[in-house]
TORZATI-183074 format. One line per 8 residues: number of its first residue (from 1); for each residue y, z, x of N, C-alpha, C. Coordinates in steps of 0.1 Angstrom, whole numbers. Layout:
NUM	Y Z X Y Z X Y Z X ~ ...
END
This chain:
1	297 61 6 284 68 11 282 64 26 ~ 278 78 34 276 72 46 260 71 53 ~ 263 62 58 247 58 59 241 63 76 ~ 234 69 73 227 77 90 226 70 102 ~ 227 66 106 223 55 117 212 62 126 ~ 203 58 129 193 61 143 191 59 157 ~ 189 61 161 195 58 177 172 56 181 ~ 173 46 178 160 40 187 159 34 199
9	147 36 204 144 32 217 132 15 212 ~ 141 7 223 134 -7 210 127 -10 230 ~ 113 -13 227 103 -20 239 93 -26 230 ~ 87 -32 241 76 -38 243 64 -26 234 ~ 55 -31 223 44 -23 220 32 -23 230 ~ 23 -16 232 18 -16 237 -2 -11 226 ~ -12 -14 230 -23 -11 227 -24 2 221 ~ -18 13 226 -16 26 222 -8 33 209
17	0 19 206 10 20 196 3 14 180 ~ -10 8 185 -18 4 170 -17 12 157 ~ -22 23 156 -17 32 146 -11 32 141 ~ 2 36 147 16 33 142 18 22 138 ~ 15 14 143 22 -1 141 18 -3 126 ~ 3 -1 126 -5 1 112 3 3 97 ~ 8 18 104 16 23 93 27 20 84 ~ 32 14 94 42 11 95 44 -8 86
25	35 -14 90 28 -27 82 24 -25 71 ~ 21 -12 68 14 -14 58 23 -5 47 ~ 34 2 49 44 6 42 53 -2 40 ~ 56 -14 53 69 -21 46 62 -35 37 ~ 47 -39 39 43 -49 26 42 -39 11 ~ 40 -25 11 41 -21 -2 57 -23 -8 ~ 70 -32 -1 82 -33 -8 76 -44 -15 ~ 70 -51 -13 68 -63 -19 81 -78 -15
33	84 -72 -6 91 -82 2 85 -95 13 ~ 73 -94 20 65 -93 23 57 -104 24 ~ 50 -112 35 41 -122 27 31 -119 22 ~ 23 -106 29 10 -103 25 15 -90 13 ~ 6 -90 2 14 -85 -7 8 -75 -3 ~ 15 -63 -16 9 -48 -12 -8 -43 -12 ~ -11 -39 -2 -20 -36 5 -36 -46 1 ~ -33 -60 3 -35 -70 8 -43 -74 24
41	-36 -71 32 -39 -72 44 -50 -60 50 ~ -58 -67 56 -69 -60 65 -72 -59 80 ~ -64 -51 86 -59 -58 99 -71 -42 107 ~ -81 -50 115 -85 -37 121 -75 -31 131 ~ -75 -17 136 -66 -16 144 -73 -21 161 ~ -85 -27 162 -86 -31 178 -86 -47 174 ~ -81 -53 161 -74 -69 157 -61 -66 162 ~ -55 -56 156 -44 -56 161 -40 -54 176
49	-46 -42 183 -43 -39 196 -46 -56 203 ~ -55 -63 199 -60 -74 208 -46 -83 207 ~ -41 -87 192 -30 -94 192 -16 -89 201 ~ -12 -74 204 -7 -71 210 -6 -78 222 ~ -20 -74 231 -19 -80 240 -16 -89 245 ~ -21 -98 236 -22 -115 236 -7 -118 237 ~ -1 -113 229 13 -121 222 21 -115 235 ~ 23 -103 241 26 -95 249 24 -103 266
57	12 -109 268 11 -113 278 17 -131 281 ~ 19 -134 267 25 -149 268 40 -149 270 ~ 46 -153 281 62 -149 290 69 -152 277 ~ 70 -161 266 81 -161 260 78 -161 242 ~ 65 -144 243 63 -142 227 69 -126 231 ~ 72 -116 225 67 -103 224 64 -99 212 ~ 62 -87 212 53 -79 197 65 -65 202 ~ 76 -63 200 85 -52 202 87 -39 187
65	93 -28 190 87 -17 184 103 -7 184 ~ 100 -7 172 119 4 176 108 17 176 ~ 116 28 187 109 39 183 119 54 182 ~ 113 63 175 124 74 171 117 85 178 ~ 123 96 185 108 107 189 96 102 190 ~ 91 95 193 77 94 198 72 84 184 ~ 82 79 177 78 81 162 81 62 162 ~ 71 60 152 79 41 154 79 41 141
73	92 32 139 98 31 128 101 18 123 ~ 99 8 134 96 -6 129 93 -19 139 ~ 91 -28 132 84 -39 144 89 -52 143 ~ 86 -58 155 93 -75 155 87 -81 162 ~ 79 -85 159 71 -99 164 74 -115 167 ~ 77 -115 179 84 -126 182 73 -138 187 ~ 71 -150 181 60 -159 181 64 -171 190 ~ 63 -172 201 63 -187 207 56 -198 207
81	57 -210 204 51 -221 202 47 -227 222 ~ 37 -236 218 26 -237 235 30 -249 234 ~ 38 -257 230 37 -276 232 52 -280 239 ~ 49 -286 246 60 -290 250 74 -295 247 ~ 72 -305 233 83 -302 223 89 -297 217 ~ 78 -280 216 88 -272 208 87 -256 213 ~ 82 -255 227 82 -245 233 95 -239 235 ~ 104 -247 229 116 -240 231 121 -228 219
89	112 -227 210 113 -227 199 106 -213 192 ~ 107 -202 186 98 -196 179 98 -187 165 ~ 92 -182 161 86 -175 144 89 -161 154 ~ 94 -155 139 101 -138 141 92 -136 128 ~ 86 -122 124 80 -117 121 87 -104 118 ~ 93 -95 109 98 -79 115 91 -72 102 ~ 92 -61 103 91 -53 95 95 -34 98 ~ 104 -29 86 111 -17 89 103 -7 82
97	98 8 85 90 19 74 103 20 64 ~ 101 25 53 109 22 41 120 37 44 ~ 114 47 52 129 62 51 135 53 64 ~ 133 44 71 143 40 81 151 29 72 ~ 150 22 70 153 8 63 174 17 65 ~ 180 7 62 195 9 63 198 15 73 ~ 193 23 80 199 30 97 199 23 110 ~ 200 10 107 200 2 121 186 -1 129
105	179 2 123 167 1 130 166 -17 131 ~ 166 -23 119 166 -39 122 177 -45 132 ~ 185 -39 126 199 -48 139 192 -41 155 ~ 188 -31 155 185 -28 173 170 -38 177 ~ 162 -38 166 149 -46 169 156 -60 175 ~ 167 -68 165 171 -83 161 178 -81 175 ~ 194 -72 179 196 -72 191 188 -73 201 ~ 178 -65 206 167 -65 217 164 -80 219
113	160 -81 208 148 -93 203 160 -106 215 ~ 168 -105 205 178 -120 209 183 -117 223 ~ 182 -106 229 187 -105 243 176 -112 252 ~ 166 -105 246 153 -107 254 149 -126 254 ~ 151 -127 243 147 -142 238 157 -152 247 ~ 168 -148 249 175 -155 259 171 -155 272 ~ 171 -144 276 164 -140 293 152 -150 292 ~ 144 -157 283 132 -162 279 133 -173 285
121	148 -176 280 152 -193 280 146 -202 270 ~ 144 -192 257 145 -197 241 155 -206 239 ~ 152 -213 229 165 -219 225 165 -217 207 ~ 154 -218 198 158 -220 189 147 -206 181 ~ 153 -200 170 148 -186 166 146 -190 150 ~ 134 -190 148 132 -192 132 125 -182 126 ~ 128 -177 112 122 -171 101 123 -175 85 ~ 118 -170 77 115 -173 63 114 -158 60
129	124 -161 47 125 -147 39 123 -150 21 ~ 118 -142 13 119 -146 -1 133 -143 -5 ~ 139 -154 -13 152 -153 -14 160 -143 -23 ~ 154 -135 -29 156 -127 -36 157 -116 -29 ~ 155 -114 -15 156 -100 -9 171 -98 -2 ~ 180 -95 -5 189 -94 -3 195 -84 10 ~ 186 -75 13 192 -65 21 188 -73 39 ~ 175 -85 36 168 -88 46 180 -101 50
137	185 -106 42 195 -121 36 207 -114 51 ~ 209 -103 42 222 -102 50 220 -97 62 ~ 207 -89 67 205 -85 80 210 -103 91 ~ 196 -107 86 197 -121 91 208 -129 95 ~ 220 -127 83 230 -133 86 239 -129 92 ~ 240 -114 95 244 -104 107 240 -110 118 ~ 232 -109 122 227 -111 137 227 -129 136 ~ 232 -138 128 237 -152 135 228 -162 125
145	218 -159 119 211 -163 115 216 -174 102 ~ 211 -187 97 220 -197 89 207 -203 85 ~ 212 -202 69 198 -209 58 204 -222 65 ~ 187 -230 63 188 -243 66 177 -256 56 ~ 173 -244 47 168 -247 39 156 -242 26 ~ 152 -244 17 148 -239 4 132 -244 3 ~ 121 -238 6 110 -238 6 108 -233 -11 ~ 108 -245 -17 107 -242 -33 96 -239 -36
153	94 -232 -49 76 -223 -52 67 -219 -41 ~ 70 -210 -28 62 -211 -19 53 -205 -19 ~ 60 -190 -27 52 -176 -30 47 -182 -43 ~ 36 -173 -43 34 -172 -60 32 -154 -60 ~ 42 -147 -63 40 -133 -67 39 -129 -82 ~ 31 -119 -85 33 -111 -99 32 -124 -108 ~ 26 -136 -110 23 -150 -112 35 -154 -117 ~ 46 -155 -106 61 -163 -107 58 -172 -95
161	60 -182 -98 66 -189 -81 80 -185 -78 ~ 82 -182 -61 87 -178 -56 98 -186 -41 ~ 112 -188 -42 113 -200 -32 114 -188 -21 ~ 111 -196 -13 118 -188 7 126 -195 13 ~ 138 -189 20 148 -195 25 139 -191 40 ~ 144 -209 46 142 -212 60 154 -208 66 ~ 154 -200 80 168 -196 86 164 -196 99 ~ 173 -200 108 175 -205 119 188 -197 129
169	184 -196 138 198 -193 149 196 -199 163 ~ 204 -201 171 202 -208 184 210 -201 191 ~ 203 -204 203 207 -193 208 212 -199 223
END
């Protein structure tokens, strides 16, 4: 089976892009992959435009955006830490709309992301995924990414506890 690939345009979001961004959050927590479960989250869209900014204006966070025709199809929120010890350091955030998911859209957000993150003069790139998500497992471990450890019962979904793998890459 061949699988479509998309050719996105991956930047910086900007205030204008709230909407979308919206949609787009709030279709990939209905996989239930997700920390905030399905439609859970209450994010106004001038909460969100304000985080934009914010995260946008700090030299070594961004809030980045794949986009297709005018069209955005997923997001990566790249989180930097302010302390001196661990400003080298930060939390990834992504999320794909569910008809993009398999067409590259994560590997071009993850490539950008890790180009950019260097130019930053990052050093170390962390996320948590529920371990049972397999298609997210292997993206991760595509682009470099290495469990480093088992956050046991962290979720409690559908009333199971749930572990999260800690994963790491340096860059």
């Amino acid at each position: 089976m061949n699988t479509i690939r998309v050719k996105s345009i991956i930047r910086k979001a900007n205030e204008g892009d709230t909407s979308q961004i919206l949609e787009v959050m709030k279709d990939a927590e209905q996989s239930g992959f997700m920390l905030f479960a399905p439609d859970e989250r209450t994010l106004a869209p001038a909460s969100l435009s304000k985080l934009i900014s914010s995260i946008n204006q700090t030299p070594t966070s961004g809030f980045f955006i794949a986009e297709h025709e005018n069209e955005i199809l997923g997001y990566l929120l790249l989180k930097a830490e302010s302390l001196s010890r661990t400003s080298h350091r930060a939390q990834i955030a992504v999320g794909v709309h569910s008809k993009s998911r398999g067409k590259g859209i994560g590997t071009a957000l993850f490539d950008y992301m890790i180009q950019w993150a260097k130019k930053s003069q990052l050093h170390r790139l962390e996320l948590t995924v529920i371990e049972y998500n397999e298609q997210a497992i292997h993206l991760y471990k595509k682009m470099g990414f290495e469990v480093e450890g088992v956050k046991r019962n962290s979720l409690l979904i559908d009333g199971q506890y749930v572990n999260e793998l800690y994963m790491a890459k340096f860059l």
